[in-house]
ROBAZA-401998 format. One record per atom (N, C-alpha, C, O): x, y, z; residue in three letters. Coordinates in steps of 0.2 Angstrom, whole numbers, plus 5000, padded with zeros to 4 digits. Last residue first. Layout:
XYZALA...
***
This chain:
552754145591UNK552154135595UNK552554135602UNK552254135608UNK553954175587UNK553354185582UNK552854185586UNK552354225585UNK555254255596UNK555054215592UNK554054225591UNK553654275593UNK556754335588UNK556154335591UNK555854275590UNK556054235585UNK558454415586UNK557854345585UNK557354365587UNK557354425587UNK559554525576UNK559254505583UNK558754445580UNK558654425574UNK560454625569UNK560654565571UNK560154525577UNK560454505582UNK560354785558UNK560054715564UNK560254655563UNK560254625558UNK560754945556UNK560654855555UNK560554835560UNK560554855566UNK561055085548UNK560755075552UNK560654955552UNK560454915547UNK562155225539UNK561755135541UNK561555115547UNK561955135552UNK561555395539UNK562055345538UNK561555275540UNK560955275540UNK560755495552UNK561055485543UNK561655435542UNK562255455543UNK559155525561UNK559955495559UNK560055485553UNK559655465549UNK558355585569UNK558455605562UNK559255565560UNK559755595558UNK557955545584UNK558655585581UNK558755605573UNK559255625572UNK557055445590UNK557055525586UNK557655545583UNK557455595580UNK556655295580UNK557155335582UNK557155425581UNK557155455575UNK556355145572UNK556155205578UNK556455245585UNK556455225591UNK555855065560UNK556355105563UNK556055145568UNK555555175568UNK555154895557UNK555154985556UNK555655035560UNK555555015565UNK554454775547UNK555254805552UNK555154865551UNK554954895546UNK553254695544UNK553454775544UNK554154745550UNK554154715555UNK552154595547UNK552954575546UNK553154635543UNK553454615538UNK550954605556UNK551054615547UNK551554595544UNK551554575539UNK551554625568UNK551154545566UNK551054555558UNK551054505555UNK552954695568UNK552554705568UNK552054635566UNK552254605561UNK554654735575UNK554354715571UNK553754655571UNK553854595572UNK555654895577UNK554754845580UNK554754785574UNK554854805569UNK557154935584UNK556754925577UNK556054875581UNK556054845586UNK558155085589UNK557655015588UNK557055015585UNK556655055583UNK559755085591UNK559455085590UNK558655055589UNK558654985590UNK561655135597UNK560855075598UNK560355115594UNK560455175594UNK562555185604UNK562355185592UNK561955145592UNK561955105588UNK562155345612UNK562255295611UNK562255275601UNK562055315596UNK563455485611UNK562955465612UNK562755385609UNK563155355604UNK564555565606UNK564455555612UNK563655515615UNK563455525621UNK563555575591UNK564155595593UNK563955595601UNK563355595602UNK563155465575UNK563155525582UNK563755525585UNK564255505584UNK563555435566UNK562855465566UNK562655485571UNK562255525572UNK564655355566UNK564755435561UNK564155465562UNK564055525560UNK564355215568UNK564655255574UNK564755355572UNK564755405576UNK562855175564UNK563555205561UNK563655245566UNK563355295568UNK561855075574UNK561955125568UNK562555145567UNK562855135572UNK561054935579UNK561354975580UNK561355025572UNK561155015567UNK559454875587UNK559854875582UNK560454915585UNK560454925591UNK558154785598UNK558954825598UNK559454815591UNK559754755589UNK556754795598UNK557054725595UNK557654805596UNK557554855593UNK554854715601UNK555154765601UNK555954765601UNK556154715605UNK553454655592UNK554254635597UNK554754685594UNK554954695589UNK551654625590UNK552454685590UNK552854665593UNK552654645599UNK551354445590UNK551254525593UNK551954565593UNK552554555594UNK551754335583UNK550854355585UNK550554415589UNK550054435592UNK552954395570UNK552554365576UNK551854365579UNK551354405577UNK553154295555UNK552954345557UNK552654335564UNK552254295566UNK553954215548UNK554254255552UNK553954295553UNK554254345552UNK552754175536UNK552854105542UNK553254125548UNK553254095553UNK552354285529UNK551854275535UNK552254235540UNK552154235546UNK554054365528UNK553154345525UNK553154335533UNK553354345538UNK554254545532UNK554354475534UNK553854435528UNK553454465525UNK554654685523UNK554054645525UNK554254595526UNK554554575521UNK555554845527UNK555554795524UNK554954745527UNK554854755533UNK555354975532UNK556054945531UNK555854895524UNK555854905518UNK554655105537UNK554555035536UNK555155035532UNK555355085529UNK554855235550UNK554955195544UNK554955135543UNK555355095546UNK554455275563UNK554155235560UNK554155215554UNK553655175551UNK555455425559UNK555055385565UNK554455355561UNK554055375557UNK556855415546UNK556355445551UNK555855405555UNK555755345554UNK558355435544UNK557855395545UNK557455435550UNK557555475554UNK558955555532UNK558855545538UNK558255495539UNK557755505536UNK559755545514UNK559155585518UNK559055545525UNK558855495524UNK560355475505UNK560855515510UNK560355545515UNK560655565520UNK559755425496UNK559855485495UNK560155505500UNK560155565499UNK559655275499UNK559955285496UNK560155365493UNK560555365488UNK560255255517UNK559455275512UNK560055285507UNK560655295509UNK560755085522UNK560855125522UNK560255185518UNK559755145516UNK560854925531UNK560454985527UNK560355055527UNK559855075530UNK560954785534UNK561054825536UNK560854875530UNK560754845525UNK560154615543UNK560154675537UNK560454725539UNK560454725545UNK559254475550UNK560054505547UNK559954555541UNK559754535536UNK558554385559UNK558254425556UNK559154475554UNK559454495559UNK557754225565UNK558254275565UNK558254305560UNK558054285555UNK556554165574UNK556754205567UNK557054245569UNK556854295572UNK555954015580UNK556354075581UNK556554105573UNK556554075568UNK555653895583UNK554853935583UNK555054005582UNK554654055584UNK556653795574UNK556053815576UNK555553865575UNK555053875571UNK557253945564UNK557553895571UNK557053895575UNK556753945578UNK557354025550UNK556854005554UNK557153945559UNK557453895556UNK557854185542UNK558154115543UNK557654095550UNK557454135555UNK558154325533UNK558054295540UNK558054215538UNK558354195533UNK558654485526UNK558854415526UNK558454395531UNK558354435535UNK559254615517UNK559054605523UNK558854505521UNK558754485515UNK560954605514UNK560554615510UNK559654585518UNK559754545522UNK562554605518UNK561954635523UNK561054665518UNK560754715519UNK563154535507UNK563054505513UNK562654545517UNK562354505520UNK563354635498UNK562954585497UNK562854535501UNK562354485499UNK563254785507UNK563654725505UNK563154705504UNK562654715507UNK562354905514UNK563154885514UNK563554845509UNK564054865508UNK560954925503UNK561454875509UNK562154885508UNK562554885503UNK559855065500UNK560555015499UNK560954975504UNK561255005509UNK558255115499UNK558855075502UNK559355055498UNK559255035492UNK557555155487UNK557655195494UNK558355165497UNK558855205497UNK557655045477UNK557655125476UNK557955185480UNK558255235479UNK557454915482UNK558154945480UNK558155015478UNK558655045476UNK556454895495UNK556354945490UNK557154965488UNK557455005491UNK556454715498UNK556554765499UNK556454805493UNK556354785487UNK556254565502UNK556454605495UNK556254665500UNK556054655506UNK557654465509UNK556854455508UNK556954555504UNK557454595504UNK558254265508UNK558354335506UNK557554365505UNK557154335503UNK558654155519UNK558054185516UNK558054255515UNK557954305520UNK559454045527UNK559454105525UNK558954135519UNK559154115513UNK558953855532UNK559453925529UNK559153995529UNK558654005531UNK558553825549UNK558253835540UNK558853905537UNK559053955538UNK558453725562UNK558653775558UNK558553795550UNK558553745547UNK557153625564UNK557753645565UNK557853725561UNK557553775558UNK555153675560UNK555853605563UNK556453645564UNK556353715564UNK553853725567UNK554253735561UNK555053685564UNK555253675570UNK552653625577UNK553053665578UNK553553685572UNK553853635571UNK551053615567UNK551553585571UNK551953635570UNK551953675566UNK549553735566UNK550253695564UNK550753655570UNK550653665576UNK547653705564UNK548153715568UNK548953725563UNK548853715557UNK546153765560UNK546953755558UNK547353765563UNK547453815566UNK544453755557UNK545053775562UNK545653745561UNK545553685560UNK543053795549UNK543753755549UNK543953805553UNK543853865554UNK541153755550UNK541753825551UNK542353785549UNK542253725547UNK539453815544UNK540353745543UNK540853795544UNK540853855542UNK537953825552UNK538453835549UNK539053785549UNK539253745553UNK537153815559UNK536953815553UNK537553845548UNK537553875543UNK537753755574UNK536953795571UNK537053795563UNK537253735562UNK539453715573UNK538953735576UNK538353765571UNK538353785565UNK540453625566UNK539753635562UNK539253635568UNK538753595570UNK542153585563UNK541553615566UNK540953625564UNK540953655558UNK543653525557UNK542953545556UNK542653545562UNK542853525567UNK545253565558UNK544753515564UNK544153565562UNK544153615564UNK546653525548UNK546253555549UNK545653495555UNK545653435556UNK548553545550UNK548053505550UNK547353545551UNK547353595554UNK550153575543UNK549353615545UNK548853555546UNK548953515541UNK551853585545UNK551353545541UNK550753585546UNK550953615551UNK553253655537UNK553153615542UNK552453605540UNK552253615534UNK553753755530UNK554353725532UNK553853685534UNK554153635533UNK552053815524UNK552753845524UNK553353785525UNK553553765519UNK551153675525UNK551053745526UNK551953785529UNK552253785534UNK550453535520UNK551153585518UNK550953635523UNK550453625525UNK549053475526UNK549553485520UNK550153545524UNK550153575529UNK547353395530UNK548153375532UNK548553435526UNK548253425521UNK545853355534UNK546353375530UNK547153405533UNK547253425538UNK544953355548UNK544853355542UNK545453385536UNK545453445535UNK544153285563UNK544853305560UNK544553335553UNK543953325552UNK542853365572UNK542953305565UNK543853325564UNK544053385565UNK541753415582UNK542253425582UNK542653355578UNK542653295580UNK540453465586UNK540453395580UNK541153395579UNK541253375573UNK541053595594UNK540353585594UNK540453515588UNK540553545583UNK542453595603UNK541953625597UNK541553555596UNK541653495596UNK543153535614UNK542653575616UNK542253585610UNK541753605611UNK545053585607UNK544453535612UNK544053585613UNK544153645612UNK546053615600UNK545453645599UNK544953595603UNK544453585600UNK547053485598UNK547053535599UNK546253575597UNK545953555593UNK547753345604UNK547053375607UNK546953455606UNK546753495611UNK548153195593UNK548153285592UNK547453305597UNK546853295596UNK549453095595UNK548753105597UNK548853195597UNK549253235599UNK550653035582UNK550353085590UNK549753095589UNK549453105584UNK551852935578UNK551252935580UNK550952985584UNK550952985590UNK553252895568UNK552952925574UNK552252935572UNK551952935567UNK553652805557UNK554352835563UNK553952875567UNK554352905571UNK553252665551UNK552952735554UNK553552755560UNK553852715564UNK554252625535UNK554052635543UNK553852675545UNK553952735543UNK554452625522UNK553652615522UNK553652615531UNK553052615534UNK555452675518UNK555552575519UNK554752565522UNK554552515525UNK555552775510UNK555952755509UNK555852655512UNK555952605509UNK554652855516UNK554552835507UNK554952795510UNK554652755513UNK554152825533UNK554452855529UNK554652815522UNK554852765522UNK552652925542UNK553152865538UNK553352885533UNK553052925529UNK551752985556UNK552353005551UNK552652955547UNK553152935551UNK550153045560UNK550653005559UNK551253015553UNK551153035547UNK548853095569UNK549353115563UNK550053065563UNK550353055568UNK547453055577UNK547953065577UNK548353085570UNK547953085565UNK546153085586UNK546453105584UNK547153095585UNK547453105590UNK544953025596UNK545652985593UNK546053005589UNK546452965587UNK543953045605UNK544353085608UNK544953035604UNK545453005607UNK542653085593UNK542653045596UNK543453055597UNK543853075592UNK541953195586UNK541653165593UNK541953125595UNK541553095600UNK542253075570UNK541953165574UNK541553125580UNK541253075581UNK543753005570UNK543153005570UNK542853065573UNK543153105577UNK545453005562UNK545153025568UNK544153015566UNK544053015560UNK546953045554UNK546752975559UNK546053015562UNK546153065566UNK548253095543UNK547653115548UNK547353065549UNK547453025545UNK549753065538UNK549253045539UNK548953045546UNK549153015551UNK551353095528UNK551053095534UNK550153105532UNK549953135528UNK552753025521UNK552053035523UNK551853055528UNK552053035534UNK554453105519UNK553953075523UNK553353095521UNK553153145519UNK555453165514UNK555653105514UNK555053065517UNK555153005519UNK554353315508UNK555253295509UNK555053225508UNK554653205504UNK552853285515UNK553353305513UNK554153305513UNK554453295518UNK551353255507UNK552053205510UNK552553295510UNK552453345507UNK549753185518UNK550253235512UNK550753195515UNK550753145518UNK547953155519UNK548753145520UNK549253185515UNK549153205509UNK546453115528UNK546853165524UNK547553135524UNK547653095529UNK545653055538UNK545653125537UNK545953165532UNK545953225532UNK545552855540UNK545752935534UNK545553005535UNK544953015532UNK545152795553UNK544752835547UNK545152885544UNK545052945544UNK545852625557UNK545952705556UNK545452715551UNK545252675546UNK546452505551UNK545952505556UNK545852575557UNK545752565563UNK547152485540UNK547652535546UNK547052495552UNK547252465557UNK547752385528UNK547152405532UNK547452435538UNK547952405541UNK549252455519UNK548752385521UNK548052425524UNK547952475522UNK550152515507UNK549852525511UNK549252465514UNK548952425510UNK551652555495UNK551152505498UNK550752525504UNK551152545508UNK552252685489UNK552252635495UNK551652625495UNK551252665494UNK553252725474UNK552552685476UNK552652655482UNK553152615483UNK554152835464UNK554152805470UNK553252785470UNK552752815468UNK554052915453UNK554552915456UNK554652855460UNK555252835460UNK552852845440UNK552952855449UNK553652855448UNK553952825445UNK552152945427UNK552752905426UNK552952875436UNK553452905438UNK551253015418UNK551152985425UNK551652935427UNK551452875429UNK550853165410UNK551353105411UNK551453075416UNK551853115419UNK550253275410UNK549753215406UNK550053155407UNK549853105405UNK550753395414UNK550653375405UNK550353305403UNK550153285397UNK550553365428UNK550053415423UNK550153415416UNK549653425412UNK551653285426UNK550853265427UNK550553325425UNK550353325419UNK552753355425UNK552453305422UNK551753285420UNK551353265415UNK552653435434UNK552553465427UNK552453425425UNK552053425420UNK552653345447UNK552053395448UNK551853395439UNK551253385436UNK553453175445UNK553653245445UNK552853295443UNK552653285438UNK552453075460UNK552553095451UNK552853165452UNK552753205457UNK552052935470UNK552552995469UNK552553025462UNK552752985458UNK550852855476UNK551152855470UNK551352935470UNK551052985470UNK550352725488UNK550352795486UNK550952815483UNK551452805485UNK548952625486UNK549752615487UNK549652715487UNK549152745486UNK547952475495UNK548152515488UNK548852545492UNK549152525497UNK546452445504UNK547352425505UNK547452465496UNK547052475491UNK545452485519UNK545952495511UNK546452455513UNK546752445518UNK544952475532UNK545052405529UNK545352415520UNK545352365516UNK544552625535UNK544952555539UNK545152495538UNK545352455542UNK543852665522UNK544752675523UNK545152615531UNK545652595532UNK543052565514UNK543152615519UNK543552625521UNK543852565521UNK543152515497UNK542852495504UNK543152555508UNK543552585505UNK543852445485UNK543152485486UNK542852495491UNK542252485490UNK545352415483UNK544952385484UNK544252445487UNK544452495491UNK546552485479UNK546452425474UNK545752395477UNK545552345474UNK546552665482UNK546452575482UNK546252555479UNK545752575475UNK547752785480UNK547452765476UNK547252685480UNK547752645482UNK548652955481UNK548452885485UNK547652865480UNK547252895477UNK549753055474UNK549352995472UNK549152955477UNK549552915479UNK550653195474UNK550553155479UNK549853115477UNK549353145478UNK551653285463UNK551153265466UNK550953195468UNK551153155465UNK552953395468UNK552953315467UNK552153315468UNK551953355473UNK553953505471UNK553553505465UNK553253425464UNK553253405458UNK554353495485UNK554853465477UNK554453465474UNK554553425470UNK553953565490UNK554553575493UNK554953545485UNK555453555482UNK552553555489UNK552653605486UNK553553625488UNK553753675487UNK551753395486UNK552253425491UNK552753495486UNK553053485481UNK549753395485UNK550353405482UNK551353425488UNK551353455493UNK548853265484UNK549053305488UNK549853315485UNK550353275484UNK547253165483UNK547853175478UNK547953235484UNK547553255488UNK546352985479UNK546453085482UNK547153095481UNK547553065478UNK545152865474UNK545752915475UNK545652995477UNK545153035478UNK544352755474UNK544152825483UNK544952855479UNK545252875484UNK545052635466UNK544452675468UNK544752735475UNK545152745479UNK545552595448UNK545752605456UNK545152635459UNK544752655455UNK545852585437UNK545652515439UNK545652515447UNK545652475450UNK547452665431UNK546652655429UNK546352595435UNK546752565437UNK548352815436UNK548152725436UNK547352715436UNK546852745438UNK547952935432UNK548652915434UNK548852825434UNK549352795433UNK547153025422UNK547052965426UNK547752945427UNK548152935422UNK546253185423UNK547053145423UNK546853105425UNK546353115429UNK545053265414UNK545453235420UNK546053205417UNK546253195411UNK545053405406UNK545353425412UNK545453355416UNK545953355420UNK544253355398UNK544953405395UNK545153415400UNK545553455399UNK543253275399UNK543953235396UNK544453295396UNK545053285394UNK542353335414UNK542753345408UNK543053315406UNK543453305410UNK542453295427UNK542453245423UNK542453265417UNK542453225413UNK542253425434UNK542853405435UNK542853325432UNK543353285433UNK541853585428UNK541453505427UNK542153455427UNK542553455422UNK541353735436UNK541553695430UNK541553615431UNK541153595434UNK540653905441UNK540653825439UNK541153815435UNK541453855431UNK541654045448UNK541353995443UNK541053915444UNK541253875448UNK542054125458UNK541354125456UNK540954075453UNK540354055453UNK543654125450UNK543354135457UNK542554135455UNK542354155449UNK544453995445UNK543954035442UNK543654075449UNK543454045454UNK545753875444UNK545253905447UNK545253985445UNK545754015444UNK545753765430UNK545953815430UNK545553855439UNK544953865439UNK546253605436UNK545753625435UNK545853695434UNK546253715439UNK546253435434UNK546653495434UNK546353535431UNK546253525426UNK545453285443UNK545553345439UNK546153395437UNK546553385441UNK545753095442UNK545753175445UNK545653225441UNK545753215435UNK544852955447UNK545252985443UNK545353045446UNK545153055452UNK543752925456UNK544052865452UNK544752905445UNK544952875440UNK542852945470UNK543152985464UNK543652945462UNK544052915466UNK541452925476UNK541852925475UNK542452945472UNK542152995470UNK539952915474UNK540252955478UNK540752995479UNK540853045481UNK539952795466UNK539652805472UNK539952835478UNK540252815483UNK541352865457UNK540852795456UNK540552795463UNK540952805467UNK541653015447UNK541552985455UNK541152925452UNK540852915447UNK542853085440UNK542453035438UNK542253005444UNK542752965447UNK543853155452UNK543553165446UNK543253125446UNK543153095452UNK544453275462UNK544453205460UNK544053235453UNK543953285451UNK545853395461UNK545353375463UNK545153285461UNK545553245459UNK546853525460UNK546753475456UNK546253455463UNK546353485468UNK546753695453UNK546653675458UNK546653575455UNK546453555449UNK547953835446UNK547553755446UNK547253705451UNK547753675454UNK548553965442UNK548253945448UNK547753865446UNK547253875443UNK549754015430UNK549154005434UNK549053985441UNK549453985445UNK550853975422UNK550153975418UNK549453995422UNK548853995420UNK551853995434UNK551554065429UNK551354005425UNK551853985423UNK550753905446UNK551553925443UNK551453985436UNK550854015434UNK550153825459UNK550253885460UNK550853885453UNK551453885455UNK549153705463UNK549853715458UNK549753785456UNK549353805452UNK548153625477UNK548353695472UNK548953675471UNK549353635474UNK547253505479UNK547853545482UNK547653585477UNK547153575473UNK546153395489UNK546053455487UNK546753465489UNK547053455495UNK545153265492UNK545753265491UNK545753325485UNK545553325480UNK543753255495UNK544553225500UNK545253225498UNK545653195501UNK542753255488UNK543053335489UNK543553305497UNK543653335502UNK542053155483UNK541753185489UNK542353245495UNK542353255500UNK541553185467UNK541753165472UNK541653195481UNK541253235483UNK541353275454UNK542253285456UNK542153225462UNK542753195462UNK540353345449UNK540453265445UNK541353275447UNK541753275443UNK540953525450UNK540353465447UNK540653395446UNK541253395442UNK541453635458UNK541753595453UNK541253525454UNK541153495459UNK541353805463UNK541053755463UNK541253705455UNK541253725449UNK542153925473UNK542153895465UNK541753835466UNK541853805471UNK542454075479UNK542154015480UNK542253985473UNK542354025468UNK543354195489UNK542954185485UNK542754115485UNK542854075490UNK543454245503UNK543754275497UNK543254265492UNK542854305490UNK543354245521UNK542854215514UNK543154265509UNK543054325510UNK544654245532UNK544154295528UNK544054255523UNK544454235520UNK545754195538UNK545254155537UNK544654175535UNK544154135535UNK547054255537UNK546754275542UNK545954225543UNK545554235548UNK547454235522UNK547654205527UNK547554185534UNK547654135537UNK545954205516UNK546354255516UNK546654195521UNK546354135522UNK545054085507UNK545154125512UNK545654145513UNK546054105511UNK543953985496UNK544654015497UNK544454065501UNK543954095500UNK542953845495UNK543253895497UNK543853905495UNK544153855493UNK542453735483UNK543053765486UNK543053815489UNK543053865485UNK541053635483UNK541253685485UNK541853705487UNK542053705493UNK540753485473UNK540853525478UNK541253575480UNK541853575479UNK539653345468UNK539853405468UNK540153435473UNK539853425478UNK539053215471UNK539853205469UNK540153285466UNK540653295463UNK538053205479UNK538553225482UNK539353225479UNK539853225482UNK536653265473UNK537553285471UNK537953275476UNK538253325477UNK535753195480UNK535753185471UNK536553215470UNK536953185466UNK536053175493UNK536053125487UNK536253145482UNK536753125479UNK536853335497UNK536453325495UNK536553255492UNK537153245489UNK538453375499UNK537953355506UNK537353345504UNK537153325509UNK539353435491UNK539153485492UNK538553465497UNK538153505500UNK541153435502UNK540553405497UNK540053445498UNK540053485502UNK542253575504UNK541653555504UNK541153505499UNK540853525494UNK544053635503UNK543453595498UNK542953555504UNK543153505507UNK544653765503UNK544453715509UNK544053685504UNK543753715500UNK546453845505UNK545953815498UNK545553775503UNK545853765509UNK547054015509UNK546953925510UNK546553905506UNK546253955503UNK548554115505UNK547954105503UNK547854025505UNK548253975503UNK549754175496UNK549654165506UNK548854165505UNK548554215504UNK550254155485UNK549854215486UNK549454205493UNK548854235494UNK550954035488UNK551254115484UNK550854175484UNK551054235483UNK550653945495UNK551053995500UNK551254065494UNK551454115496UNK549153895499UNK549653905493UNK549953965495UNK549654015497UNK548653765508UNK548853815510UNK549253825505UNK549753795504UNK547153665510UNK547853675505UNK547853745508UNK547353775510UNK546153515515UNK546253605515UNK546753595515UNK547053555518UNK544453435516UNK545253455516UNK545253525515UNK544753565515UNK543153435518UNK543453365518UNK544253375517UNK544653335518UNK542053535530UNK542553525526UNK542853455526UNK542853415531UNK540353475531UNK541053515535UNK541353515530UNK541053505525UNK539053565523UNK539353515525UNK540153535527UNK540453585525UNK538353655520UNK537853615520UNK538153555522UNK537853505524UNK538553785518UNK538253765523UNK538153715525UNK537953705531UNK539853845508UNK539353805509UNK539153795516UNK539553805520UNK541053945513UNK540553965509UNK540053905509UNK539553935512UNK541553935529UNK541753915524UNK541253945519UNK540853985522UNK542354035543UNK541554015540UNK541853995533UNK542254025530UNK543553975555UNK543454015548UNK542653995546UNK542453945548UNK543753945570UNK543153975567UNK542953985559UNK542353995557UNK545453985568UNK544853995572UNK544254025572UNK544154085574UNK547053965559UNK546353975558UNK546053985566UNK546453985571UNK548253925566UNK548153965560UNK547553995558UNK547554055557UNK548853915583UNK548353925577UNK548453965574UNK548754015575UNK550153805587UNK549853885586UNK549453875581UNK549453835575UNK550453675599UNK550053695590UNK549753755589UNK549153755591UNK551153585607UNK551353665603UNK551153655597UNK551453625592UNK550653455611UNK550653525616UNK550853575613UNK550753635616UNK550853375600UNK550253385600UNK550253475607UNK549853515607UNK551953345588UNK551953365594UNK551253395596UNK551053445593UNK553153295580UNK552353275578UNK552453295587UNK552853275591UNK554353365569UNK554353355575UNK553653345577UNK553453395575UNK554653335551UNK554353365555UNK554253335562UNK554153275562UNK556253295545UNK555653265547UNK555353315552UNK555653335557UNK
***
């Protein structure tokens, strides 16, 4: 279970420009395989408001590209399924005033239109329902269903939220693992995911000081926590807006819409306890590890990354000044160079130290740095933490 914590929320985003003008963002997906956010925008006009604008942006929050998805809703419920057939965005679909009353599966297109009430692209998981939205948990491959039985404004819903294996549903088979029932919160919906053994759900009005997130559990429908979120104070219509996944722990977004523009701002919650060991790739051409145990590696404890490899050149050839080693991904990587004590083969020098040091850099590069021209393995056993 994620730790809901409102005093340690490192920024992911700040400021992002989205591609539409015309209206905040209504969510936002983080697809961890090709480090990339999804933002979907209605598109803010009567005649279309059931049309809407995806961004996508770099990790760093740079405008990449856009897609516009027709006859989809009011764009509150945006994931990605990231697998070798592709990249798929799912979405709503057949809108009734506004609204979206089924879903899409969608090829995303950079540039393109497409028509998210197509009969060839929607999914209807349950018939007879309204305001659906959909949110993927990329820990279990599970798509995430919320659906009401009643057609009214999310402080007074009542319906349910429905568990499905991801492959299934993309083949069209809507079978629930699991359904939690849901009553009237009194609360405005901003979004919600699941991850692991838990829902969690954004809470908040623009301009108004209620931000919250909340945590409850599949299993007996209890809210096991509550937090008031005061991150990014002071922006200009400042709105919650969307909820999901982001690496081990979760991201919430907070809309903006200074002068003529929609921006998104990303926070995350702090990453949780200890996390296994995460093998990370290297040039087996250049490098050789000692052992299948010294294969380079790290592991996340909290807001810390532990970092384990030892590493020899594969030609016997001398490490040189500022060799890159190997790439963290983005979620072990720090918000500034950390300078970090390795050592090296006692056979690599003589009457001198067998310390060594490595940087490892907000790109997530480990790199070597050492004048001595040394020959033999060099490794590391050290932490840092990320923010």
């Amino acid at each position: 279970m994620i730790t809901l914590a409102s005093a340690v929320t490192p920024t992911l985003l700040a400021g992002a420009t989205l591609a539409s003008p015309v209206s905040v963002a209504q969510s936002v997906f983080w697809e961890s395989v090709d480090q990339l956010w999804y933002v979907c925008q209605p598109d803010g006009t009567p005649e279309d408001m059931d049309r809407v604008t995806v961004s996508r942006l770099t990790a760093d929050g740079t405008l990449l590209d856009k897609m516009f998805i027709g006859r989809s809703g009011h764009g509150t419920g945006l994931c990605v399924e990231r697998s070798a057939a592709g990249t798929h965005i799912w979405t709503g679909a057949v809108p009734s005033g506004g609204w979206a009353t089924a879903l899409a599966r969608i090829p995303y297109v950079p540039n393109a239109t497409a028509d998210a009430s197509d009969a060839a692209v929607v999914k209807t998981p349950r018939a007879n329902v309204h305001r659906v939205s959909a949110s993927i948990d990329p820990t279990r491959r599970q798509l995430i269903f919320r659906w009401q039985s009643n057609n009214v404004s999310s402080p007074t819903a009542e319906g349910g939220i429905d568990r499905y294996d991801l492959g299934a549903a993309a083949a069209g088979t809507f079978t629930p693992l699991q359904t939690l029932p849901f009553g009237a919160s009194g609360k405005t919906l901003q979004g919600f995911t699941s991850l692991g053994d838990h829902v969690y759900h954004l809470y908040g009005d623009q301009n108004v000081d209620n931000f919250t997130v909340t945590c409850t559990d599949w299993a007996s429908g209890t809210v096991l926590q509550s937090q008031k979120i005061t991150a990014f104070p002071g922006l200009t219509n400042r709105e919650p807006e969307g909820i999901c996944v982001y690496e081990d722990t979760l991201a919430f977004g907070i809309a903006a819409k200074p002068d003529s523009v929609r921006q998104l701002n990303v926070a995350r919650f702090p990453h949780p306890g200890t996390n296994p060991w995460v093998t990370v790739p290297f040039n087996e051409a250049v490098y050789t590890p000692n052992s299948v145990n010294y294969v380079p590696q790290f592991r996340t404890a909290g807001d810390q990354v532990h970092v384990h490899f030892s590493l020899s050149k594969a030609d016997g050839t001398a490490w040189t000044q500022g060799e890159k080693l190997f790439q963290l991904p983005l979620r072990a990587r720090p918000n500034r160079t950390q300078r970090l004590i390795g050592v090296v083969t006692g056979g690599a020098v003589t009457a001198d130290t067998m310390t060594v040091r490595f940087e490892v850099a907000p790109d997530g590069y480990v790199t070597i740095w050492d004048e001595r021209t040394l020959v033999g393995w060099v490794g590391g056993d050290f932490s840092f933490w990320v923010c």
